[in-house]
C-alpha positions in Angstrom: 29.2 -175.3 32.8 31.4 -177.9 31.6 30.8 -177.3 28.1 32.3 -173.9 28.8 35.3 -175.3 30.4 35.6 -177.9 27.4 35.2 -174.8 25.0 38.0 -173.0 26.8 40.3 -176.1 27.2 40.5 -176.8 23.6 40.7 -173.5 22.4 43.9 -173.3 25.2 44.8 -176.7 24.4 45.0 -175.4 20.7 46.5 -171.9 20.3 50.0 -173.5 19.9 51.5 -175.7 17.4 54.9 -177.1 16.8 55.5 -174.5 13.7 53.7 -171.7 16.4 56.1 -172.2 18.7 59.1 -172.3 16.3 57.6 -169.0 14.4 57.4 -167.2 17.9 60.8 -168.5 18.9 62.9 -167.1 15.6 60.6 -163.7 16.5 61.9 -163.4 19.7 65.5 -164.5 18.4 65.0 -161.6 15.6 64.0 -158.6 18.2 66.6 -159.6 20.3 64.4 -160.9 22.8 66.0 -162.6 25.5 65.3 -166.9 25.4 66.0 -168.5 28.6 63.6 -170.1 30.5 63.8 -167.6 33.1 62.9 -164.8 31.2 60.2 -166.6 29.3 58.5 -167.6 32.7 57.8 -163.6 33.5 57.1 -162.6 29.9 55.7 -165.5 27.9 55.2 -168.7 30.4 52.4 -170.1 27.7 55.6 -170.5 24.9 58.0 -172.2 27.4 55.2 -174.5 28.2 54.3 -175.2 24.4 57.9 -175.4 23.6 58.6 -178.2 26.5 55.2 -179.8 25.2 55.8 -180.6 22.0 59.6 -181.0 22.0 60.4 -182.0 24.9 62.3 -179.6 26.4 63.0 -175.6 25.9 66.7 -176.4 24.3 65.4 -178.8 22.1 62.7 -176.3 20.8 65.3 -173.8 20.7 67.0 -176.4 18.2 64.0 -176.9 16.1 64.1 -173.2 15.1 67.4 -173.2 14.3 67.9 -170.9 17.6 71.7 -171.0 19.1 71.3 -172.4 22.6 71.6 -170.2 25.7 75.9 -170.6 25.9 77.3 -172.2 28.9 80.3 -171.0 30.7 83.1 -173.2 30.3 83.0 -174.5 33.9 83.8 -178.5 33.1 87.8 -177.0 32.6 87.5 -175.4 36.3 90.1 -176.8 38.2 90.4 -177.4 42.2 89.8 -174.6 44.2 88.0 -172.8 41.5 85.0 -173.6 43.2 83.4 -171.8 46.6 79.3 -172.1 47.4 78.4 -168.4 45.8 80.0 -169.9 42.8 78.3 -173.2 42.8 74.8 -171.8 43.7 75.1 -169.9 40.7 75.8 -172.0 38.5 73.0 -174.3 39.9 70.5 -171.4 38.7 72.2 -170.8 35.7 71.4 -174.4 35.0 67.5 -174.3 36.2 67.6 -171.0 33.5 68.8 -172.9 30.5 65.9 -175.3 31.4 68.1 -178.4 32.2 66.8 -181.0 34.4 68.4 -180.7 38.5 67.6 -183.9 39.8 71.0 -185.2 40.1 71.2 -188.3 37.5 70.2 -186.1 34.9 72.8 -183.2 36.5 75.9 -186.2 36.5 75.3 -186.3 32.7 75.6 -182.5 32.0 77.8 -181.2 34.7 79.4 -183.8 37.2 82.1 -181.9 38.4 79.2 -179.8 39.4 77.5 -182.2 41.0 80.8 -183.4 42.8 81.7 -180.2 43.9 78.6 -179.4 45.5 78.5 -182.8 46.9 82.0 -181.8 48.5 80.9 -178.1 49.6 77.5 -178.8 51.0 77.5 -182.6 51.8 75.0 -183.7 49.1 73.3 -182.4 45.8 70.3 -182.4 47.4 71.5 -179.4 49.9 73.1 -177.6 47.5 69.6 -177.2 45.7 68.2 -175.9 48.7 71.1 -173.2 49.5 70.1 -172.2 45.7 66.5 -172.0 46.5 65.3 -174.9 45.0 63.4 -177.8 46.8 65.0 -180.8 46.5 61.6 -183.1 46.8 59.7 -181.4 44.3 62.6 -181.7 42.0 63.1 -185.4 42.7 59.7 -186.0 42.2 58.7 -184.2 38.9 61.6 -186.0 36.6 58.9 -188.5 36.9 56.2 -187.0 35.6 54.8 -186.5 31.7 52.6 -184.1 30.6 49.7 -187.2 30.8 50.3 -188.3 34.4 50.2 -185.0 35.2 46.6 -184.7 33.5 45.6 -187.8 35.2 46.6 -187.0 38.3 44.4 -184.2 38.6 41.6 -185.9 36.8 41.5 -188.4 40.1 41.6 -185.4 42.3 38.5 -183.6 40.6 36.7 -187.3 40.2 37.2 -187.9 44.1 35.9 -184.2 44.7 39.6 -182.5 45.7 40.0 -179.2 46.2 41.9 -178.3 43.4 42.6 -174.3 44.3 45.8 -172.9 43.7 47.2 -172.5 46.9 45.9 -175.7 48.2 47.7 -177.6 45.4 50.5 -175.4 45.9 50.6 -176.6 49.4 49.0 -180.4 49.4 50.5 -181.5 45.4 53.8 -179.9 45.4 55.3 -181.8 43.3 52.0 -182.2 40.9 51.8 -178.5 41.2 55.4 -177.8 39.5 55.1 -180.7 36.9 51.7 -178.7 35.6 53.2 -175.4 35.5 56.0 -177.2 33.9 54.0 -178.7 31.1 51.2 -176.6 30.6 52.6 -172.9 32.0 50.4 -172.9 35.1 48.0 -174.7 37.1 44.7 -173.6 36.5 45.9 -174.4 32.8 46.4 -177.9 34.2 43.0 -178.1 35.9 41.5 -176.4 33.1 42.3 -179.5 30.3 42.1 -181.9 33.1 38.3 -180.7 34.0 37.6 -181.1 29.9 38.9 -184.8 29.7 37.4 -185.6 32.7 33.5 -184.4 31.3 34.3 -186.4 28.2 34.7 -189.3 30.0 
């Protein structure tokens, strides 16, 4: 059995590459095919994954491939009283789309009148992400992880016999849970590698 799990692993593990991902990314960019993370995450989650894998994050794959970013809306030269809380949820999501980190010393660097605003509006950044559906733990907590503590997380939870299933991770390892599906495009991708290097240990 784990010999079969190994098998499939690698052969997941292995069906990108850095020149893969940039090939598939100038396809997309050639048939017009839309390029933000949000898109990707219904229609090709396994390329966002390999893009964030091996370059560290979807704009910087998007670079690599000679790709024009998704463009920003001009909103560092928006004035008092531009702002209301429709408009700042929006632009929270249109941030979480282009694939830019939300935990808030990452959002100071890229957007602080943002960050201030929504400070102002809702009383802190970290209720703002929950008005815009996001959950402000989770988001805290993965900033923190890589792609390998994420992998040996979930070794230690197979090796001390965890139930590993979907909704159980989804409900007991939130934030592990959102890392994985960040780094690898899903969790039972996650589990999948993690189960391979754990038999090969």
């Amino acid at each position: 059995m784990a010999s079969l799990i190994q098998h499939h692993s690698v052969q997941k593990r292995h069906s990108w590459s850095r020149q893969l991902v940039i090939q598939a990314i100038q396809a997309r960019h050639r048939q017009g095919l839309a390029l933000n993370p949000q898109a990707l995450e219904a229609e090709d989650s396994s390329l966002l994954a390999a893009g964030r894998r091996y370059f560290g994050s979807w704009p910087k794959a998007l670079k690599a491939a000679h790709v024009p970013p998704v463009r920003r809306a001009a909103t560092l030269r928006h004035g008092r009283g531009y702002w209301s809380r429709e408009i700042l949820i929006t632009e929270i999501r249109r941030h979480a789309e282009q694939g830019d980190p939300l935990y808030a010393h990452a959002m100071q660097k890229i957007d602080n009148r943002l960050v201030s605003a929504a400070t102002y509006h809702f009383g802190s950044w970290a209720q703002a992400l929950a008005a815009a559906g996001f959950d402000p733990d989770v988001i805290r907590a993965n900033h923190r992880y890589t792609p390998d503590a994420v992998l040996s997380e979930i070794r230690q939870l197979l090796g001390g016999g965890s139930d590993v299933r979907d909704t159980v991770a989804r409900r007991d390892y939130r934030s592990l849970y959102w890392a994985a599906r960040k780094y690898f495009g899903g969790w039972r991708s996650a589990v999948l590698l993690a189960s391979s290097l754990h038999a090969q240990s």
